[in-house]
N, C-alpha and C positions, 0 to 999 in steps of 0.2 A: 346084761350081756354087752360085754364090748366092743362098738361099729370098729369096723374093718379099718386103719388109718388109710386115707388117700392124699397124694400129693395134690397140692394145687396146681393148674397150671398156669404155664408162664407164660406171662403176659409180655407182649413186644418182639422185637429181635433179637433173636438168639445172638449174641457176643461172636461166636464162631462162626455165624453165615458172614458172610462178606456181601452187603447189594450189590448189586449189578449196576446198576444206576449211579451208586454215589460210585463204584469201581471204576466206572467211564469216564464218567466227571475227574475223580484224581489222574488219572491215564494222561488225560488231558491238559490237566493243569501241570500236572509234571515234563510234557512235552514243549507248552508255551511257557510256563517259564512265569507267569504271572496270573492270576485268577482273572483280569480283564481281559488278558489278550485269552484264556480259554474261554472265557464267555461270549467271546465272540464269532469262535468255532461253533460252540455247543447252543449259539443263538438264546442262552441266559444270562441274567442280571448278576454283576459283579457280586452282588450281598449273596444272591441265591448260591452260583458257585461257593463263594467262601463256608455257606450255610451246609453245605454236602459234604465238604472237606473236614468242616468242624464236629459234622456229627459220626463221619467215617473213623478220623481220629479219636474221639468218645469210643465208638463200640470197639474198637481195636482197642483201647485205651494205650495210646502209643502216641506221640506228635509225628507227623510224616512230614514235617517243614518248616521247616526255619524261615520265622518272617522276617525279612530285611526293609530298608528301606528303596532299597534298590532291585528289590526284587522276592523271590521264592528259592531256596538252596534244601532237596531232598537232605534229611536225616539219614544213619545208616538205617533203619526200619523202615523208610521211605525207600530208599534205594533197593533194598528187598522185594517190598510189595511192587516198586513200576518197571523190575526185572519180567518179573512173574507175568504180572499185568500184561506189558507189552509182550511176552509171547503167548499168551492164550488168545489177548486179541488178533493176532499175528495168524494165531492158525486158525482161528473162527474165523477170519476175513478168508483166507486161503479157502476151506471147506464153507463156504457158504458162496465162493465162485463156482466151484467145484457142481454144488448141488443146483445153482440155476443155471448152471449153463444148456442148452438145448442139444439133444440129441440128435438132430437134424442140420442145423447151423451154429454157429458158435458167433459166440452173443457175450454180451458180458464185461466189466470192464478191464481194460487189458494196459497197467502201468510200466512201461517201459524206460527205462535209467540207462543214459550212457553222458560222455564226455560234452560239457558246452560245445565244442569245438565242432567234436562227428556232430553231434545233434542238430546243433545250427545251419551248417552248412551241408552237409549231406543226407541225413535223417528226413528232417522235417521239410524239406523241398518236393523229397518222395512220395511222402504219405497221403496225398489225393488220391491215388489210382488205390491203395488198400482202404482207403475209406470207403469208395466208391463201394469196390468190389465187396464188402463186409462193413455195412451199416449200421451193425446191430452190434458192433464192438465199438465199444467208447474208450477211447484213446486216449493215456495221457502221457505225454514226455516231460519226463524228471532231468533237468539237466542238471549234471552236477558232478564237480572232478573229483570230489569224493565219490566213493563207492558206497553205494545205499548196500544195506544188507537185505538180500534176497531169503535167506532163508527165514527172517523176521517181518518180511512180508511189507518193507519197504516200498519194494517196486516187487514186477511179477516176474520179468525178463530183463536184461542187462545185454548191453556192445561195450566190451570192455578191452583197451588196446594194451592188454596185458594178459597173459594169463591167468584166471581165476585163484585165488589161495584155499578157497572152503574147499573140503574134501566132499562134501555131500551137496556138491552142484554140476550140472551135465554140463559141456562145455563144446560146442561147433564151432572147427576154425571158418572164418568168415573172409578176410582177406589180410592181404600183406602189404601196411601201408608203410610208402618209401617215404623219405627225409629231402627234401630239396633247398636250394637257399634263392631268394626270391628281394626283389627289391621294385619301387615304382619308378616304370619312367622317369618322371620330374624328378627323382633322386639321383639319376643315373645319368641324367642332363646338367645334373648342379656338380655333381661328387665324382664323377666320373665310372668307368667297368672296372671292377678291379679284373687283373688278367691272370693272377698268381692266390692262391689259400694264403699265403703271406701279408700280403698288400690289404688284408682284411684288417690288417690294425691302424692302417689309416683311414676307416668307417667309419661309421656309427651302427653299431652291431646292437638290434633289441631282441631282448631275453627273456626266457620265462623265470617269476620272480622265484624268491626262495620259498620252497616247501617241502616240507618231509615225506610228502607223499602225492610227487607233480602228476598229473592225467597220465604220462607216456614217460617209459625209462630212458633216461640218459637226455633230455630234453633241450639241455643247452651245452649241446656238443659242438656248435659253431664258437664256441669260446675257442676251443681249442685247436680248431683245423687248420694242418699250415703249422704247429706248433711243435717246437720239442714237448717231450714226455712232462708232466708236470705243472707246464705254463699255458697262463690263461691268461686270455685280452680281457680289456675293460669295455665293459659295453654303457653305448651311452643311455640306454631305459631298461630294467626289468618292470614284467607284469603280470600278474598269476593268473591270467587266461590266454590260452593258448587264439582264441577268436579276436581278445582285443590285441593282441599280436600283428596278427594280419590287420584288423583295420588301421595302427601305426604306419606297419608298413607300405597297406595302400596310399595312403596321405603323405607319403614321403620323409617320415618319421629316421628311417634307417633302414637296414640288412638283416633282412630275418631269416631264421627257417621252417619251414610249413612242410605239413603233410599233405601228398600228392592228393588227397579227396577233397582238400578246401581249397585249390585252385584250379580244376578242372574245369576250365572254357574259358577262364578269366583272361580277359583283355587288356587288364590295367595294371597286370604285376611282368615282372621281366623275370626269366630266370637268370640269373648268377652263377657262374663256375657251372656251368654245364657240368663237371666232371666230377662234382665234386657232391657226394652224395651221404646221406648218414645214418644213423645205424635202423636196420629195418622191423620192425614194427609188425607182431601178428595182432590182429582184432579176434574175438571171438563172441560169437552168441551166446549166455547162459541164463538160466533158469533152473529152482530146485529142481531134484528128483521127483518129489511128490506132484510136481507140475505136469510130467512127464507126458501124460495122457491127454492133456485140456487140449482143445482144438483149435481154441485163441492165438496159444502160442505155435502148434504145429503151422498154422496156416501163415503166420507173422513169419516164423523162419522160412520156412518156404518163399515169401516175398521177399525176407529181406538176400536171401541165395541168389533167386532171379534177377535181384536189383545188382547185386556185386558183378554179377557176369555180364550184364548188360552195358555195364562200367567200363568194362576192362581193366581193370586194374593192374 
């Protein structure tokens, strides 16, 4: 009589599970951009990362990276999988706040992204009194004039001095920040006032540099104040942060212009053309929808509301 045939079974890793482990590790390596600088996140040994990567690629049987000398460049199969990658990690980070956060107090850590500029000078000056008051929120500021993406779980919350473009993000107008033009003393003692929008071409006008995509819209519109339609002054420095801006300006650099929340009490800047003012400026709070409910964020807005009115802005 003939035994029944039985398969054998298979020994090792299924070809079609993906580890989770070596999934990390690539995630990783695809964000730093080198197998050293991930090993150094992931607190392993260059060989070991390279060793995860090389047998991730095996069980896919697919290359996910082009070795360079200069570096690591994703494959298009790469760039497949650290799409992917990064939004499941994206939304396990998001639902694994979600699940430890405390029913009672809210707890947990809570990444906030907005502009160098706001963050520096009015943000992070603030945040004693909400630390105080909510200890058990771990706080981080992301500064940065790009805009991190929130619904990929960059940051958790966003002060963005534009309106939002994702369709699937809540959005609280926050305030309305004015445009002034500002110069130091010592400048204004060497150089003299200017009395007229005109006479601003015989300054030294510093500017935000060139970018396709600056912190705030219309950024360097003192180019043209004073100006027929078309024509633009030369300025004597551009610099793509609107913070090292002001500190130019403080040190007697030239003729800038600032928003009204980064010299609020400043003693060492003059304002310029009182009259002369530029285009305004709404901020706003956001965070996904999915967020909607966390208590991190409800109590952060709430602070950051009382902080704006407290302001006057």
């Amino acid at each position: 009589m003939r035994q029944p045939v039985t398969s054998k079974p298979h020994i090792g890793p299924s070809p079609s599970i993906m580890d989770w482990d070596k999934l990390r590790v690539f995630h990783a390596v695809a964000e730093a951009g080198s197998f050293t600088h991930a090993g150094d996140l992931l607190n392993l040994s260059q060989s070991a990362v390279s060793r995860q990567i090389s047998a991730l690629e095996e069980s896919l049987r697919v290359p996910l990276f082009h070795r360079h000398a200069r570096g690591l460049i994703l494959t298009e199969q790469g760039e497949l999988l650290y799409r992917t990658a990064h939004e499941v990690f994206g939304k396990l980070a998001m639902t694994e706040a979600q699940l430890t956060e405390s029913k009672d107090r809210p707890k947990g850590p809570l990444r906030i992204t907005t502009t160098v500029a706001f963050g520096s000078t009015w943000l992070a000056p603030r945040m004693r009194e909400f630390i105080e008051v909510y200890p058990e929120i771990e706080v981080h500021l992301l500064l940065e004039d790009r805009e991190l993406d929130l619904s990929m779980r960059e940051a958790d919350v966003a002060v963005r001095l534009s309106p939002p473009r994702q369709g699937d993000l809540i959005q609280r107008h926050l305030l309305t920040v004015h445009m002034h033009v500002f110069a130091a003393p010592s400048y204004i003692k060497r150089y003299g006032m200017p009395k007229d929008p005109s006479e601003l071409d015989n300054h030294r006008i510093v500017v935000y540099g060139e970018d396709l995509r600056p912190p705030m819209p219309d950024v360097n519109w003192l180019l043209r104040a004073g100006h027929a339609a078309g024509q633009l002054r030369r300025p004597v420095m551009s610099v793509n942060n609107v913070y090292a801006i002001m500190r130019a300006i403080r040190n007697g650099v030239g003729i800038g212009a600032l928003p009204e929340f980064m010299v609020q009490g400043a003693n060492d800047l003059v304002r310029v053309l009182p009259e002369l003012e530029g285009p305004q400026l709404d901020a706003y709070f956001v965070y996904p929808e999915e967020m909607r409910n966390s208590k991190r964020i409800q109590v952060f807005r709430d602070f950051l509301l009382r902080q704006v009115a407290e302001a006057r802005f």
